[in-house]
Structures are given as structure tokens and as C-alpha cells.
C-alpha positions as CSV (number, residue, x, y, z in Angstrom):
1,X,94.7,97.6,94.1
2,X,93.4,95.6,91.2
3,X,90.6,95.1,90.2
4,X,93.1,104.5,90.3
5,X,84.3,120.7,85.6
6,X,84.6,122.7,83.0
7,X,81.4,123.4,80.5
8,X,82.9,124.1,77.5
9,X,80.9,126.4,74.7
10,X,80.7,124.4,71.4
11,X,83.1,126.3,69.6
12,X,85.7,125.8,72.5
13,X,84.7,122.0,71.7
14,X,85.6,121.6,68.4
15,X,88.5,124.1,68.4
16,X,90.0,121.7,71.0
17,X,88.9,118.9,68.9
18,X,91.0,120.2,66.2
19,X,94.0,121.5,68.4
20,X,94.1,117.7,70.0
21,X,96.4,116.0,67.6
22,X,99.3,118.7,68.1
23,X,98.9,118.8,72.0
24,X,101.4,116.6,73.5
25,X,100.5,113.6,70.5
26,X,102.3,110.2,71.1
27,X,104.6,111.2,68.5
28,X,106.9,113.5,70.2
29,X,110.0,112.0,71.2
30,X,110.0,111.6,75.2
31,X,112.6,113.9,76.8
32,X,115.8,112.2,78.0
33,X,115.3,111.0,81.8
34,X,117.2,113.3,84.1
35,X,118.3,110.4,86.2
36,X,117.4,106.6,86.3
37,X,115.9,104.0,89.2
38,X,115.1,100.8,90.0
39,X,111.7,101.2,87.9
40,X,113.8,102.1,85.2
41,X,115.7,98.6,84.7
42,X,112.8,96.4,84.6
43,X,111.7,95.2,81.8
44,X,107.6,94.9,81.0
45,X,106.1,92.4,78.0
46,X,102.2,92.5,77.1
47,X,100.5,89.2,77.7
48,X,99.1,88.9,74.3
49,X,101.4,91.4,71.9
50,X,99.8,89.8,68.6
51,X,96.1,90.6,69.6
52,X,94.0,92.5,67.1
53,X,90.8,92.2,68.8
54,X,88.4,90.3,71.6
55,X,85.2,89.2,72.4
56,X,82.1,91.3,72.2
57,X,79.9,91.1,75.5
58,X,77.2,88.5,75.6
59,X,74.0,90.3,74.6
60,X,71.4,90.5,77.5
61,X,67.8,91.1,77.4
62,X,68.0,95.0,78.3
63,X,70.5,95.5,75.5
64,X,69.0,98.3,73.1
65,X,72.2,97.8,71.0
66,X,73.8,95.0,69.4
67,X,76.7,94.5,71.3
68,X,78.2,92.1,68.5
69,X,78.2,95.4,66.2
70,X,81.2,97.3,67.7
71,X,84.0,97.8,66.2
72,X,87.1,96.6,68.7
73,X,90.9,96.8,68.1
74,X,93.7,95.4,70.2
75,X,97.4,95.9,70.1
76,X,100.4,97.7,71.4
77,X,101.4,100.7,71.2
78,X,104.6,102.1,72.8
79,X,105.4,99.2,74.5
80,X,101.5,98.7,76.0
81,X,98.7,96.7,75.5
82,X,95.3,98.2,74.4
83,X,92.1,97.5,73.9
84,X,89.3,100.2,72.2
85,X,85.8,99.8,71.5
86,X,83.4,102.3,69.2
87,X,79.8,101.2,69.1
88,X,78.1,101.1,65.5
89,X,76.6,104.2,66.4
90,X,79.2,106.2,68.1
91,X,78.4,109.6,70.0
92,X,81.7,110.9,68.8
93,X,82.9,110.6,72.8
94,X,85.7,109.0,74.1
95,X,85.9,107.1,77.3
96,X,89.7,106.5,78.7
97,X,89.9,103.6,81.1
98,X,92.3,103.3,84.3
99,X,92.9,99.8,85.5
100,X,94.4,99.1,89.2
101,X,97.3,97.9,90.8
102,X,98.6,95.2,88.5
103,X,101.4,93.6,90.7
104,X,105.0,93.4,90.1
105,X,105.1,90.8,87.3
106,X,106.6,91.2,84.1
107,X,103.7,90.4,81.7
108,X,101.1,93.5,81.1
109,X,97.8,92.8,81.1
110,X,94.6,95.2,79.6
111,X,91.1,94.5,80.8
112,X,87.8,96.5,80.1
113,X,85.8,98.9,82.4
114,X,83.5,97.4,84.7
115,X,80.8,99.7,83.1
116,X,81.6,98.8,79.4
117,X,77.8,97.8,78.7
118,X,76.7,100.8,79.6
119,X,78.9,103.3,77.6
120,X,78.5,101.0,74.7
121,X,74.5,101.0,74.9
122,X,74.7,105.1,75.3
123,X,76.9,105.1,72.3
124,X,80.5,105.9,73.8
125,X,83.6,104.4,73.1
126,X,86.3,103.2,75.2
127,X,89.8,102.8,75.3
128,X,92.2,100.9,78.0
129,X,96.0,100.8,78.4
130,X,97.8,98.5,80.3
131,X,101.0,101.0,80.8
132,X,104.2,100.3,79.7
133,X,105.2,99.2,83.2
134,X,103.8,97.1,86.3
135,X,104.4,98.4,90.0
136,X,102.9,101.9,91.5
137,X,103.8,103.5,88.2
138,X,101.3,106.2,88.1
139,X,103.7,108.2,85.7
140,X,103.7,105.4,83.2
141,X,99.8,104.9,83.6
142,X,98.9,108.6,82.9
143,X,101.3,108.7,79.7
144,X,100.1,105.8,78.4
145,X,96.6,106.3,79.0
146,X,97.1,110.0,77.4
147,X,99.2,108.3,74.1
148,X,96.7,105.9,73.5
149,X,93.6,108.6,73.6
150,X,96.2,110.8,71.5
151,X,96.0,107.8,69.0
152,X,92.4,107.0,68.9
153,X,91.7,108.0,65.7
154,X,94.8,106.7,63.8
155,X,93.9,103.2,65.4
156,X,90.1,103.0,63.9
157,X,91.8,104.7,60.3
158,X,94.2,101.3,60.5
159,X,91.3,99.1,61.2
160,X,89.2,100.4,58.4
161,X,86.9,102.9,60.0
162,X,87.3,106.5,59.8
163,X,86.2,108.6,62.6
164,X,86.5,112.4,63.6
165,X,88.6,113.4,66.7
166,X,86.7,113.1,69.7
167,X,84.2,116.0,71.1
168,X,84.6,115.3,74.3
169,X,87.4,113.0,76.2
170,X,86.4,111.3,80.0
171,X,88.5,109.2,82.5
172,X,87.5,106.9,84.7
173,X,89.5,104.4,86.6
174,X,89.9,102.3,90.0
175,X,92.5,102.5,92.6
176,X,96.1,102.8,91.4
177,X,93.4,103.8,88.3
178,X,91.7,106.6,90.3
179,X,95.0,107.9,91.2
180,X,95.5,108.1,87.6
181,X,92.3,109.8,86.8
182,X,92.7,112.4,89.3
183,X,96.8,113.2,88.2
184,X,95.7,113.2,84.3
185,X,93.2,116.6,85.4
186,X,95.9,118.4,87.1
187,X,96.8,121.5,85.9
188,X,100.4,119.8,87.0
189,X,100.3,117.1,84.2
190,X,98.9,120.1,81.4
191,X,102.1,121.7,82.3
192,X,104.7,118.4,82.9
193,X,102.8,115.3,81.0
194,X,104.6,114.4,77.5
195,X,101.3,113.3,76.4
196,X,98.6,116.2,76.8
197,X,95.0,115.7,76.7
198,X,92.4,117.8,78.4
199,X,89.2,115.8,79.7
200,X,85.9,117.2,80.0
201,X,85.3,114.9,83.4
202,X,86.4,112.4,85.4
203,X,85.3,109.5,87.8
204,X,88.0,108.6,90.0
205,X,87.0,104.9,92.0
206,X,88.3,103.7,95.3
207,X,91.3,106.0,94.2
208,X,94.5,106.7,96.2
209,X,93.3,110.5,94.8
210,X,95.8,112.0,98.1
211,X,98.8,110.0,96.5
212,X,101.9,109.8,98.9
213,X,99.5,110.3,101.8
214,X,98.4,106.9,101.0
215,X,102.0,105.7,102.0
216,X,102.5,107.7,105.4
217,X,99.0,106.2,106.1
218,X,100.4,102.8,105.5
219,X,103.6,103.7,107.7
220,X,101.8,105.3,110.1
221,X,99.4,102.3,110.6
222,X,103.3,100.2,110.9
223,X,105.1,102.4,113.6
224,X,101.9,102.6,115.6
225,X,101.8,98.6,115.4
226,X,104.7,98.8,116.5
227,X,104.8,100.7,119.8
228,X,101.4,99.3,120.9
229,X,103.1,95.7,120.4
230,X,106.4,96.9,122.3
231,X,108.7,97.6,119.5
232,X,108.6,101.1,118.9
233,X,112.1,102.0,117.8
234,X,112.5,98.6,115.7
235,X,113.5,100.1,111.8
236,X,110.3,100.2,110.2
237,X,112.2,99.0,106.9
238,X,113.1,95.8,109.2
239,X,109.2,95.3,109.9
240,X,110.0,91.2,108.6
241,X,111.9,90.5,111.6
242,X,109.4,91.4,114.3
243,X,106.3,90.9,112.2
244,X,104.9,87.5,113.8
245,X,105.7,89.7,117.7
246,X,103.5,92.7,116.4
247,X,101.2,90.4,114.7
248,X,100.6,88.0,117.9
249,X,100.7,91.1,120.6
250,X,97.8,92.4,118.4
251,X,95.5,89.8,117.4
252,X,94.1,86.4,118.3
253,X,93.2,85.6,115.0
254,X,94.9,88.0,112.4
255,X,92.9,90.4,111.5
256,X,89.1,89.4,112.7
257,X,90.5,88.7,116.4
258,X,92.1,91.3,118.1
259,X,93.5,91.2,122.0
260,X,93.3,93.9,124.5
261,X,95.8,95.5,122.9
262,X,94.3,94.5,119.7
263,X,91.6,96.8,120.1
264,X,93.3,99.8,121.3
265,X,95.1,99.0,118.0
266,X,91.8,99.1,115.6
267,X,91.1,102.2,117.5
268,X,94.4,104.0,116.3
269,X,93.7,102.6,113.0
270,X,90.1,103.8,112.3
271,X,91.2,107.1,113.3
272,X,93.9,107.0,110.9
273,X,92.0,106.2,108.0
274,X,89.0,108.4,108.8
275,X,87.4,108.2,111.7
276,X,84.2,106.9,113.0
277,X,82.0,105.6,110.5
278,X,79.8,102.6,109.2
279,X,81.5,99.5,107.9
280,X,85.0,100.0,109.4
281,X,84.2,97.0,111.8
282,X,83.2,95.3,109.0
283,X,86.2,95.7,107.2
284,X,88.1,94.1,109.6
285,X,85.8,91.4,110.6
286,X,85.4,90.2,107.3
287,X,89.2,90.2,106.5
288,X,88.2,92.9,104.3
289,X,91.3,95.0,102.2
290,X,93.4,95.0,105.4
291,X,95.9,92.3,105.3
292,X,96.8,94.2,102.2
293,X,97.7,97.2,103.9
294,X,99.5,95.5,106.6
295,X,101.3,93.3,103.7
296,X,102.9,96.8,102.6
297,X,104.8,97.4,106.4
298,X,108.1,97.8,105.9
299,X,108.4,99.4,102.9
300,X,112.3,101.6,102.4
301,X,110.0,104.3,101.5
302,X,110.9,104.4,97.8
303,X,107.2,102.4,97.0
304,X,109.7,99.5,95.2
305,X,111.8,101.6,93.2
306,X,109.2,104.1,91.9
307,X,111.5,106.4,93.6
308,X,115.1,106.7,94.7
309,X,114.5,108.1,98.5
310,X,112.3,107.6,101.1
311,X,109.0,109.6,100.7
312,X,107.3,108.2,103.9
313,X,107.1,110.5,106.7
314,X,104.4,110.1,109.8
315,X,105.3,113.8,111.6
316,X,102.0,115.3,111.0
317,X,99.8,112.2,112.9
318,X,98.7,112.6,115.9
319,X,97.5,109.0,117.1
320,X,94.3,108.6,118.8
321,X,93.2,105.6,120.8
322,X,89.3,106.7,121.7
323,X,88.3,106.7,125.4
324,X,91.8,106.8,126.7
325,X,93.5,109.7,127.0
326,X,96.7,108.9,128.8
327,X,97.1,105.9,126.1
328,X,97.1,108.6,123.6
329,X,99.5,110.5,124.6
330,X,101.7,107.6,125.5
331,X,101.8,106.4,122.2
332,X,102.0,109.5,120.4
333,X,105.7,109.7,122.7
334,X,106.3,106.6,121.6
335,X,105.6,105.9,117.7
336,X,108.9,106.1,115.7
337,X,108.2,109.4,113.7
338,X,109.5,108.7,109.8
339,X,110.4,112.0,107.7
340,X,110.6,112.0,104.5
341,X,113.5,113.4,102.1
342,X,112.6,117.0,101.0
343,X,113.3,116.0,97.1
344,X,111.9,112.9,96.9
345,X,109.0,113.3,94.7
346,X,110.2,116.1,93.3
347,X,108.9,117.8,90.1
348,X,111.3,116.6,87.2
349,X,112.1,118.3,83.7
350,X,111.4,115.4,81.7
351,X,108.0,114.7,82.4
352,X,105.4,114.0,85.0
353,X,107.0,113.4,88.6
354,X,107.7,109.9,89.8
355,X,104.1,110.0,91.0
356,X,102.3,112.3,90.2
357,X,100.3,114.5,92.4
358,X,96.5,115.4,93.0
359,X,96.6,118.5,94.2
360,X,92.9,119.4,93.8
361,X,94.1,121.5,90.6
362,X,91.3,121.3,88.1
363,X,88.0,123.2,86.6
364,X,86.3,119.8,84.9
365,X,83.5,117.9,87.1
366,X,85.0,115.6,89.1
367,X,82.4,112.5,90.9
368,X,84.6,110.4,93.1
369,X,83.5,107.9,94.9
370,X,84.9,105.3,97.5
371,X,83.8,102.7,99.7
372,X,83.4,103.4,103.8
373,X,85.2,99.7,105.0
374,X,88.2,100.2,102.8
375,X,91.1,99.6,104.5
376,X,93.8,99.3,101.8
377,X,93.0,102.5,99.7
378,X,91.0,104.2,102.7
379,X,88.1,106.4,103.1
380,X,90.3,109.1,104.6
381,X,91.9,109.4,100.7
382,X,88.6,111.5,100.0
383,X,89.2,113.6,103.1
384,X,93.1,114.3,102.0
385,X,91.3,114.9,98.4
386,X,88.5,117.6,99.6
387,X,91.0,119.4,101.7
388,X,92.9,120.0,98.7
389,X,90.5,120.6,96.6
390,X,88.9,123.4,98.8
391,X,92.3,124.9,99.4
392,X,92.8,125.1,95.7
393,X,89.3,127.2,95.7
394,X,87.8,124.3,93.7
395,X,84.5,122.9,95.6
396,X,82.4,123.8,93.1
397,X,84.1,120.7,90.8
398,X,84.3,118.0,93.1
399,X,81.5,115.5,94.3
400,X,82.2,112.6,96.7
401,X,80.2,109.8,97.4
402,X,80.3,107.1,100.6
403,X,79.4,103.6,99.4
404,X,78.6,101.3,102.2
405,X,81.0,97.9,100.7
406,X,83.0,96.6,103.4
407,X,86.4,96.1,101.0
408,X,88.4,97.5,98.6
409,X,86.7,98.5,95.2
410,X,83.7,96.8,97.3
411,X,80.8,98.3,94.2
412,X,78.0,96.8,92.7
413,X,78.0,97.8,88.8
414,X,74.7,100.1,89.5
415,X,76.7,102.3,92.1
416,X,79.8,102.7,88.9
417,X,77.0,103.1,86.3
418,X,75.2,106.2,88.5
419,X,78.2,107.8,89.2
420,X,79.7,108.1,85.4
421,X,76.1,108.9,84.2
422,X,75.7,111.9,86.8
423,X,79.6,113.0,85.6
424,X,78.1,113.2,82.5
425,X,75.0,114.8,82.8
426,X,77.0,117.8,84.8
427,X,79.5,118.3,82.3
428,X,76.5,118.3,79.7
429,X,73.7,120.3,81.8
430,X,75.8,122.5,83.7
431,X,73.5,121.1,87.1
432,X,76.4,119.8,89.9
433,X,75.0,116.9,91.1
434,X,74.4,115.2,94.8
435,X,77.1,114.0,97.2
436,X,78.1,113.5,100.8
437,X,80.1,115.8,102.8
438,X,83.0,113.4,103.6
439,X,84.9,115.9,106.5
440,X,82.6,116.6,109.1
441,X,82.8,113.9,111.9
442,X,79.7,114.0,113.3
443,X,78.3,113.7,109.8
444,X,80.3,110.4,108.7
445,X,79.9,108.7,112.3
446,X,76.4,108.9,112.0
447,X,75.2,105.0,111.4
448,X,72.9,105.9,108.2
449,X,75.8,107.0,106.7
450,X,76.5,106.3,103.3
451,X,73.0,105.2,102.8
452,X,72.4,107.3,99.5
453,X,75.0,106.5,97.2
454,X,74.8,103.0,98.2
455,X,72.8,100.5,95.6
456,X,72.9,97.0,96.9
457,X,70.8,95.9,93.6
458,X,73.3,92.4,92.9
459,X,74.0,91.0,89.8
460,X,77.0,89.7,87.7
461,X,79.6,92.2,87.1
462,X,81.1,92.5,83.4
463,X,83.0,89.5,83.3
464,X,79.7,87.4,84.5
465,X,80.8,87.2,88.3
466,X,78.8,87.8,91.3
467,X,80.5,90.3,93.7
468,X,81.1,88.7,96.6
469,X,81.6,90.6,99.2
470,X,78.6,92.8,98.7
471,X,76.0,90.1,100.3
472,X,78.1,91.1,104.0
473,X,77.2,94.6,103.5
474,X,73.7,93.6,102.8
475,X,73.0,91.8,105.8
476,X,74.7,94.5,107.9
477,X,74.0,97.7,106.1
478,X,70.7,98.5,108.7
479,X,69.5,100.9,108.9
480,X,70.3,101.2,105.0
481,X,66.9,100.4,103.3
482,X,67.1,97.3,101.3
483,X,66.1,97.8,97.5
């Protein structure tokens, strides 16, 4: 998972500028841990820990600012790296960056946003943690992101430049990162984080924004493998032993091949991860995210040792193979239902839960968006996300947008750019923006589809590197107008 809306009045503005430093600041001492896990016996080092700084951006020809004029600090704080840059002229706004999935390594890497140009051309600055901890540690992402935005101003001080706390605070982040972004502007974390900051907005990308659902999704997809390929009651934690069975019952070719069975297979799994719509094929064809999500069967259920009990649990799918109704209900009998342990995830009394949750519990504009062919963090994370939203009584914040990329985090920097800059311009204008309704079927089957939001205008990304992927959805995004 590499690469996870509130107007306020002026005076409410500053006064929570002022009150910002005694809400939750990174130096209160963290409550003692009710119990420990796996998680908790690792042991995390940042790649770099004596880094002060790093490169400016290579000027380009559009640039209207000096890029070579910011002001960037890098070190460590609370056992993280961090990077934060302030443009000469800063809008006194601060930008807090969510990376991905980071692996299960020991070394802790920090990377800049993928639209760092842009917020340092319109004058904000930006800040990046790499959390204190590698795995699916949302808990440890949303802490650390909140200490280091907590600690923005005592870092520039260090460094030499004095700046006023920040008017306005913003998250954005991909993946495990969107997860992030959507737990840090839950009324859940105001209440449970150690580290409390309120954001004005947030931009949650090809984000696991239903959190555990992601998991049952993932387990789901496994014990439906399983029964299709003749191993239905085979322990789904034992998914190793049987893998090459499943794996040669299913497909030719793994994944862009599938047999007879195959297919009835891909059926189940579209309908899993949202239904009908544009680019799932692709997905697969093109080997897509998929293999990544099949690389996670056979999971214990405690997502490597974020928790101490299974959390996976499959009772509420009902498993659809289209055109075959009898199939259906065949598997349906057959699929191994998994049920999760009541306490799991449960709310704990020394900070955030394990993961935190997205429970649609916020009043700040919220843009999410998320490509249609992702298999690993799927489209149907938006649907999990609306629902909730909506039952919270909180449509009015929340804007989703279908991209038409065929893989995970599958954007061109154009689509990222459009949908911080609309974020902003609601938050600042009080006018809700444009977005697709992501839970009407009819609506997301239709082939045109995602055709809005997407901007197939290439180019390198950040780091100089042409996406790759994005030339597939090109030549297959008809009947998509080509820019």
C-alpha cells in the first residue's frame, strides 16, 4: 500500500490557533499501554537519524516560486523521521502528509507528497512523518503525524525561523495514508488520540477509509477461493498449504488467465469489491494490485500483530457469481464463514484503538478519491465509507471521486493536484464541490463511468518518474475523451 467540513469564522481560527499548543501537544507523557502485542516488541530505526535537511525540487519552467528558497528541516522526533517544508513566502497553512504501507522492515523511511510542487508554489508548507513503527500501524501513523504538526513551530524556531502557529491544518495521504487521514478527522481520535489536532480538511487517496472491512474483504476474496477451487473448509490461516491447488483450479496463468472456474471466480470477486464497473477487467488483465491482495490470504486475523485476536469475519457476504443463480447459492452454503472476536478492536483507555476507525464522524470537507481497477485497496472502500458517512448524517462533508487507473494508487499528479485544490477552495468558499455517486449500481456499471474525475494528462511524477501504468488506462479508457 506504498506508494492512507467545517468553515470556521476567523475568530474561531485564531482562537484555535492559539489553543493548539495545549491540545494534546507531543509533550504529554503517553498513557501507560493497557496491555502489550506482538507490534509492541519490535523495534523500528529511521533510515537516516542524523538528517537535517534534503534536496529542494528541480525548478521547472511553470515554477512561479523559487523552489531553492524554502526553508526544509529533517530529523526525528519521538522515535520518527520527518521531513517539513515552508516556502519563503508562507501562507501561514500547514499541510500534514500520510505515506502508505511501508512494509515490515525495521528501517523507517519519510518521503514527500506527490503534490509537494504544488503546495509549495501556492505557498503552503508541508510536513511528513514516517511513524514510529512499520506494519498496518494506523495508531502509530495518526500520533505521529499529529506530534509532528503539534511541533511545527518549535522545529522552524530550532532552525532559525520563527513562524506563528498555523491558521489552518490539512491532511492528505495515500493508502494505509488515507486510512490515516480519514481516522485523524474522527470525532473518535478528538476524544481517544494522545496527540490532538483539529484539521480544517482532508484528502484521503486510494485509502482503506472502511478500515477492518478492508480485511474481511481480503478473507472473504480467500474462503470463496477456496470453495470454488474445492477446499472449502481448509483453515483459512493454513491458506500456504493448499495455495498452488486454489491457485491452479483458478487460473491458467495467475492472475490474467483464468479457467472455467476462473471466471466464476473474478465474478465473485468484482462483486466483492464493488460491483460492475469500468477497469475491473483491467485490473486483472494487467496484473494490476491483485496479487497483492491474494499475497495477504491466510492471515490469523490479528493483521501481523497489530492486534491480539482475530478481527476477520465474512458473515455479512453474500457471494454472487453473475448469471448463475444455483452457483450462488451453492457457494454461499459452502464458503467457510470467519467471525471475528467481539473485542478485538476494541476502544482502549490509553489512546487510539489498535486501528483506528472511520466511522464517517466528522464536520470538515472531506474529497476522497480512489481508483475504479483497484484491487488491493478496493473501490468498494468508498462504498463502506459513504454508507457510514450518510448514517452518521454527514453527506453534506464528503465528496468521492472515481478515477479510471487500472491499479492501486493508479493517479496521474493532475487528478491529486484537482482534488486538494477543490478541498481547499470548499473549506475556504463554503461552495461543496463536484463528485460521483459511488453506491448506485446502475450508475457505476455504466461504461463512461469515472470519466470526470479522470485526467490522463502524463508527465513525471515528483520524483521525475513516468507512471506507468497510466498509458493501459489510456488506451482502454473509451469512451473517456482523450485530453
Amino acid at each position: 500500500m506504498h506508494f492512507p467540513i467545517r468553515l470556521h469564522l476567523p475568530v474561531l481560527a485564531l482562537l484555535g490557533a492559539a489553543l493548539l499548543s495545549a491540545c494534546g501537544g507531543s509533550d504529554d507523557p503517553a498513557p501507560l499501554p493497557e496491555e502489550t502485542r506482538t507490534q509492541d516488541s519490535l523495534t523500528f530505526t529511521p533510515a537516516n537519524p542524523t538528517a537535517t535537511t534534503f534536496a529542494a525540487m528541480a525548478s521547472q519552467a511553470t515554477d512561479t516560486v523559487d523552489m531553492s528558497t524554502t526553508s526544509r528541516w529533517a530529523g526525528v522526533l519521538g522515535g520518527a523521521s520527518y521531513m517539513v517544508e515552508v516556502p519563503a513566502n508562507w501562507n501561514g497553512k500547514l499541510v500534514m502528509y500520510a505515506h502508505g504501507y511501508a512494509g515490515t522492515g525495521n528501517l523507517l523511511g519519510v518521503g514527500a507528497p506527490s503534490i509537494r510542487r504544488y503546495l509549495i508554489q501556492n505557498g503552503y508548507a508541508w510536513a511528513a512523518s514516517s511513524y514510529s513503527k512499520n506494519n498496518y500501524d494506523v495508531r502509530a501513523g495518526v500520533e505521529d503525524t499529529n506530534a509532528l504538526a503539534l511541533e511545527f513551530t518549535k522545529i522552524a524556531a530550532a532552525n532559525s525561523r520563527t513562524l506563528s502557529a498555523p491558521t489552518k491544518i490539512y491532511i492528505t495521504g495515500h493508502s494505509m495514508g488515507g486510512h490515516i487521514t480519514a481516522a485523524a478527522i474522527e470525532d473518535e481520535a478528538a476524544t481517544t488520540a494522545v496527540h490532538k489536532v483539529k484539521y480544517a480538511g482532508a484528502v484521503p487517496m486510494c485509502g482503506v477509509v472502511g478500515d477492518t472491512e478492508l480485511f474481511n474483504q481480503f478473507a472473504a476474496m480467500q474462503v470463496t477461493a477456496q470453495a470454488l477451487a474445492g477446499v472449502p473448509s481448509y483453515p483459512s490461516a493454513k491458506f500456504g498449504e493448499i495455495a498452488t491447488l486454489v491457485t491452479s483450479t483458478l487460473f491458467t496463468t495467475f492472475p490474467s488467465v483464468p479457467t472455467a472456474t476462473g471466471v466464476k471466480y473474478l465474478s465473485v470477486l468484482k462483486n466483492i469489491t464493488g460491483g460492475e464497473r469500468p477497469m475491473f477487467n483491467l485490473g486483472i488483465a494487467f496484473g494490476g494490485s491483485f496479487p497483492s491482495a491474494y499475497g495477504t490470504f491466510g492471515s490469523d486475523g490479528t493483521v501481523t500483530g497489530i492486534l491480539n485476536k482475530n478481527v476477520l469475519d465474512t458473515t455479512a457476504f453474500t457471494y454472487t457469481i453473475d448469471g448463475d443463480e444455483a452457483g450462488s447459492t451453492a457457494l454461499n452454503a459452502a464458503a467457510l464463514d470467519l467471525t471475528a472476536e467481539p473485542d478485538a478492536n476494541r476502544l482502549r483507555r490509553d489512546g487510539l484503538r489498535w486501528i483506528p476507525k472511520a466511522n464517517g464522524e466528522f464536520k470538515i470537507p472531506v474529497v476522497s478519491i480512489h481508483t475504479l481497477g483497484d484491487l488491493f485497496v478496493p473501490f468498494s472502500m468508498e462504498q463502506v465509507y459513504q454508507k457510514r458517512v450518510a448514517a452518521k448524517g454527514n453527506s453534506a462533508w464528503l465528496v468521492q471521486r472515481a478515477i479510471r487507473g487500472v491499479s492501486h494508487c493508479d493517479f496521474t499528479v493532475a487528478e491529486q493536484v484537482t482534488a486538494f485544490d477543490d478541498m481547499i477552495k470548499w473549506e475556504r468558499d463554503g461552495v461543496k464541490p463536484a463528485g460521483d455517486d459511488v453506491v448506485t449500481p446502475a450508475t457505476v456499471a455504466a461504461a463512461s463511468y469515472g470519466c470526470t474525475f479522470t485526467n490522463n494528462t502524463l508527465g513525471p511524477d515528483e520524483s521525475g518518474t513516468t507512471l506507468a501504468l497510466r498509458p493501459a488506462t489510456l488506451a482502454n479508457s473509451a469512451p473517456c475523451p482523450v485530453p
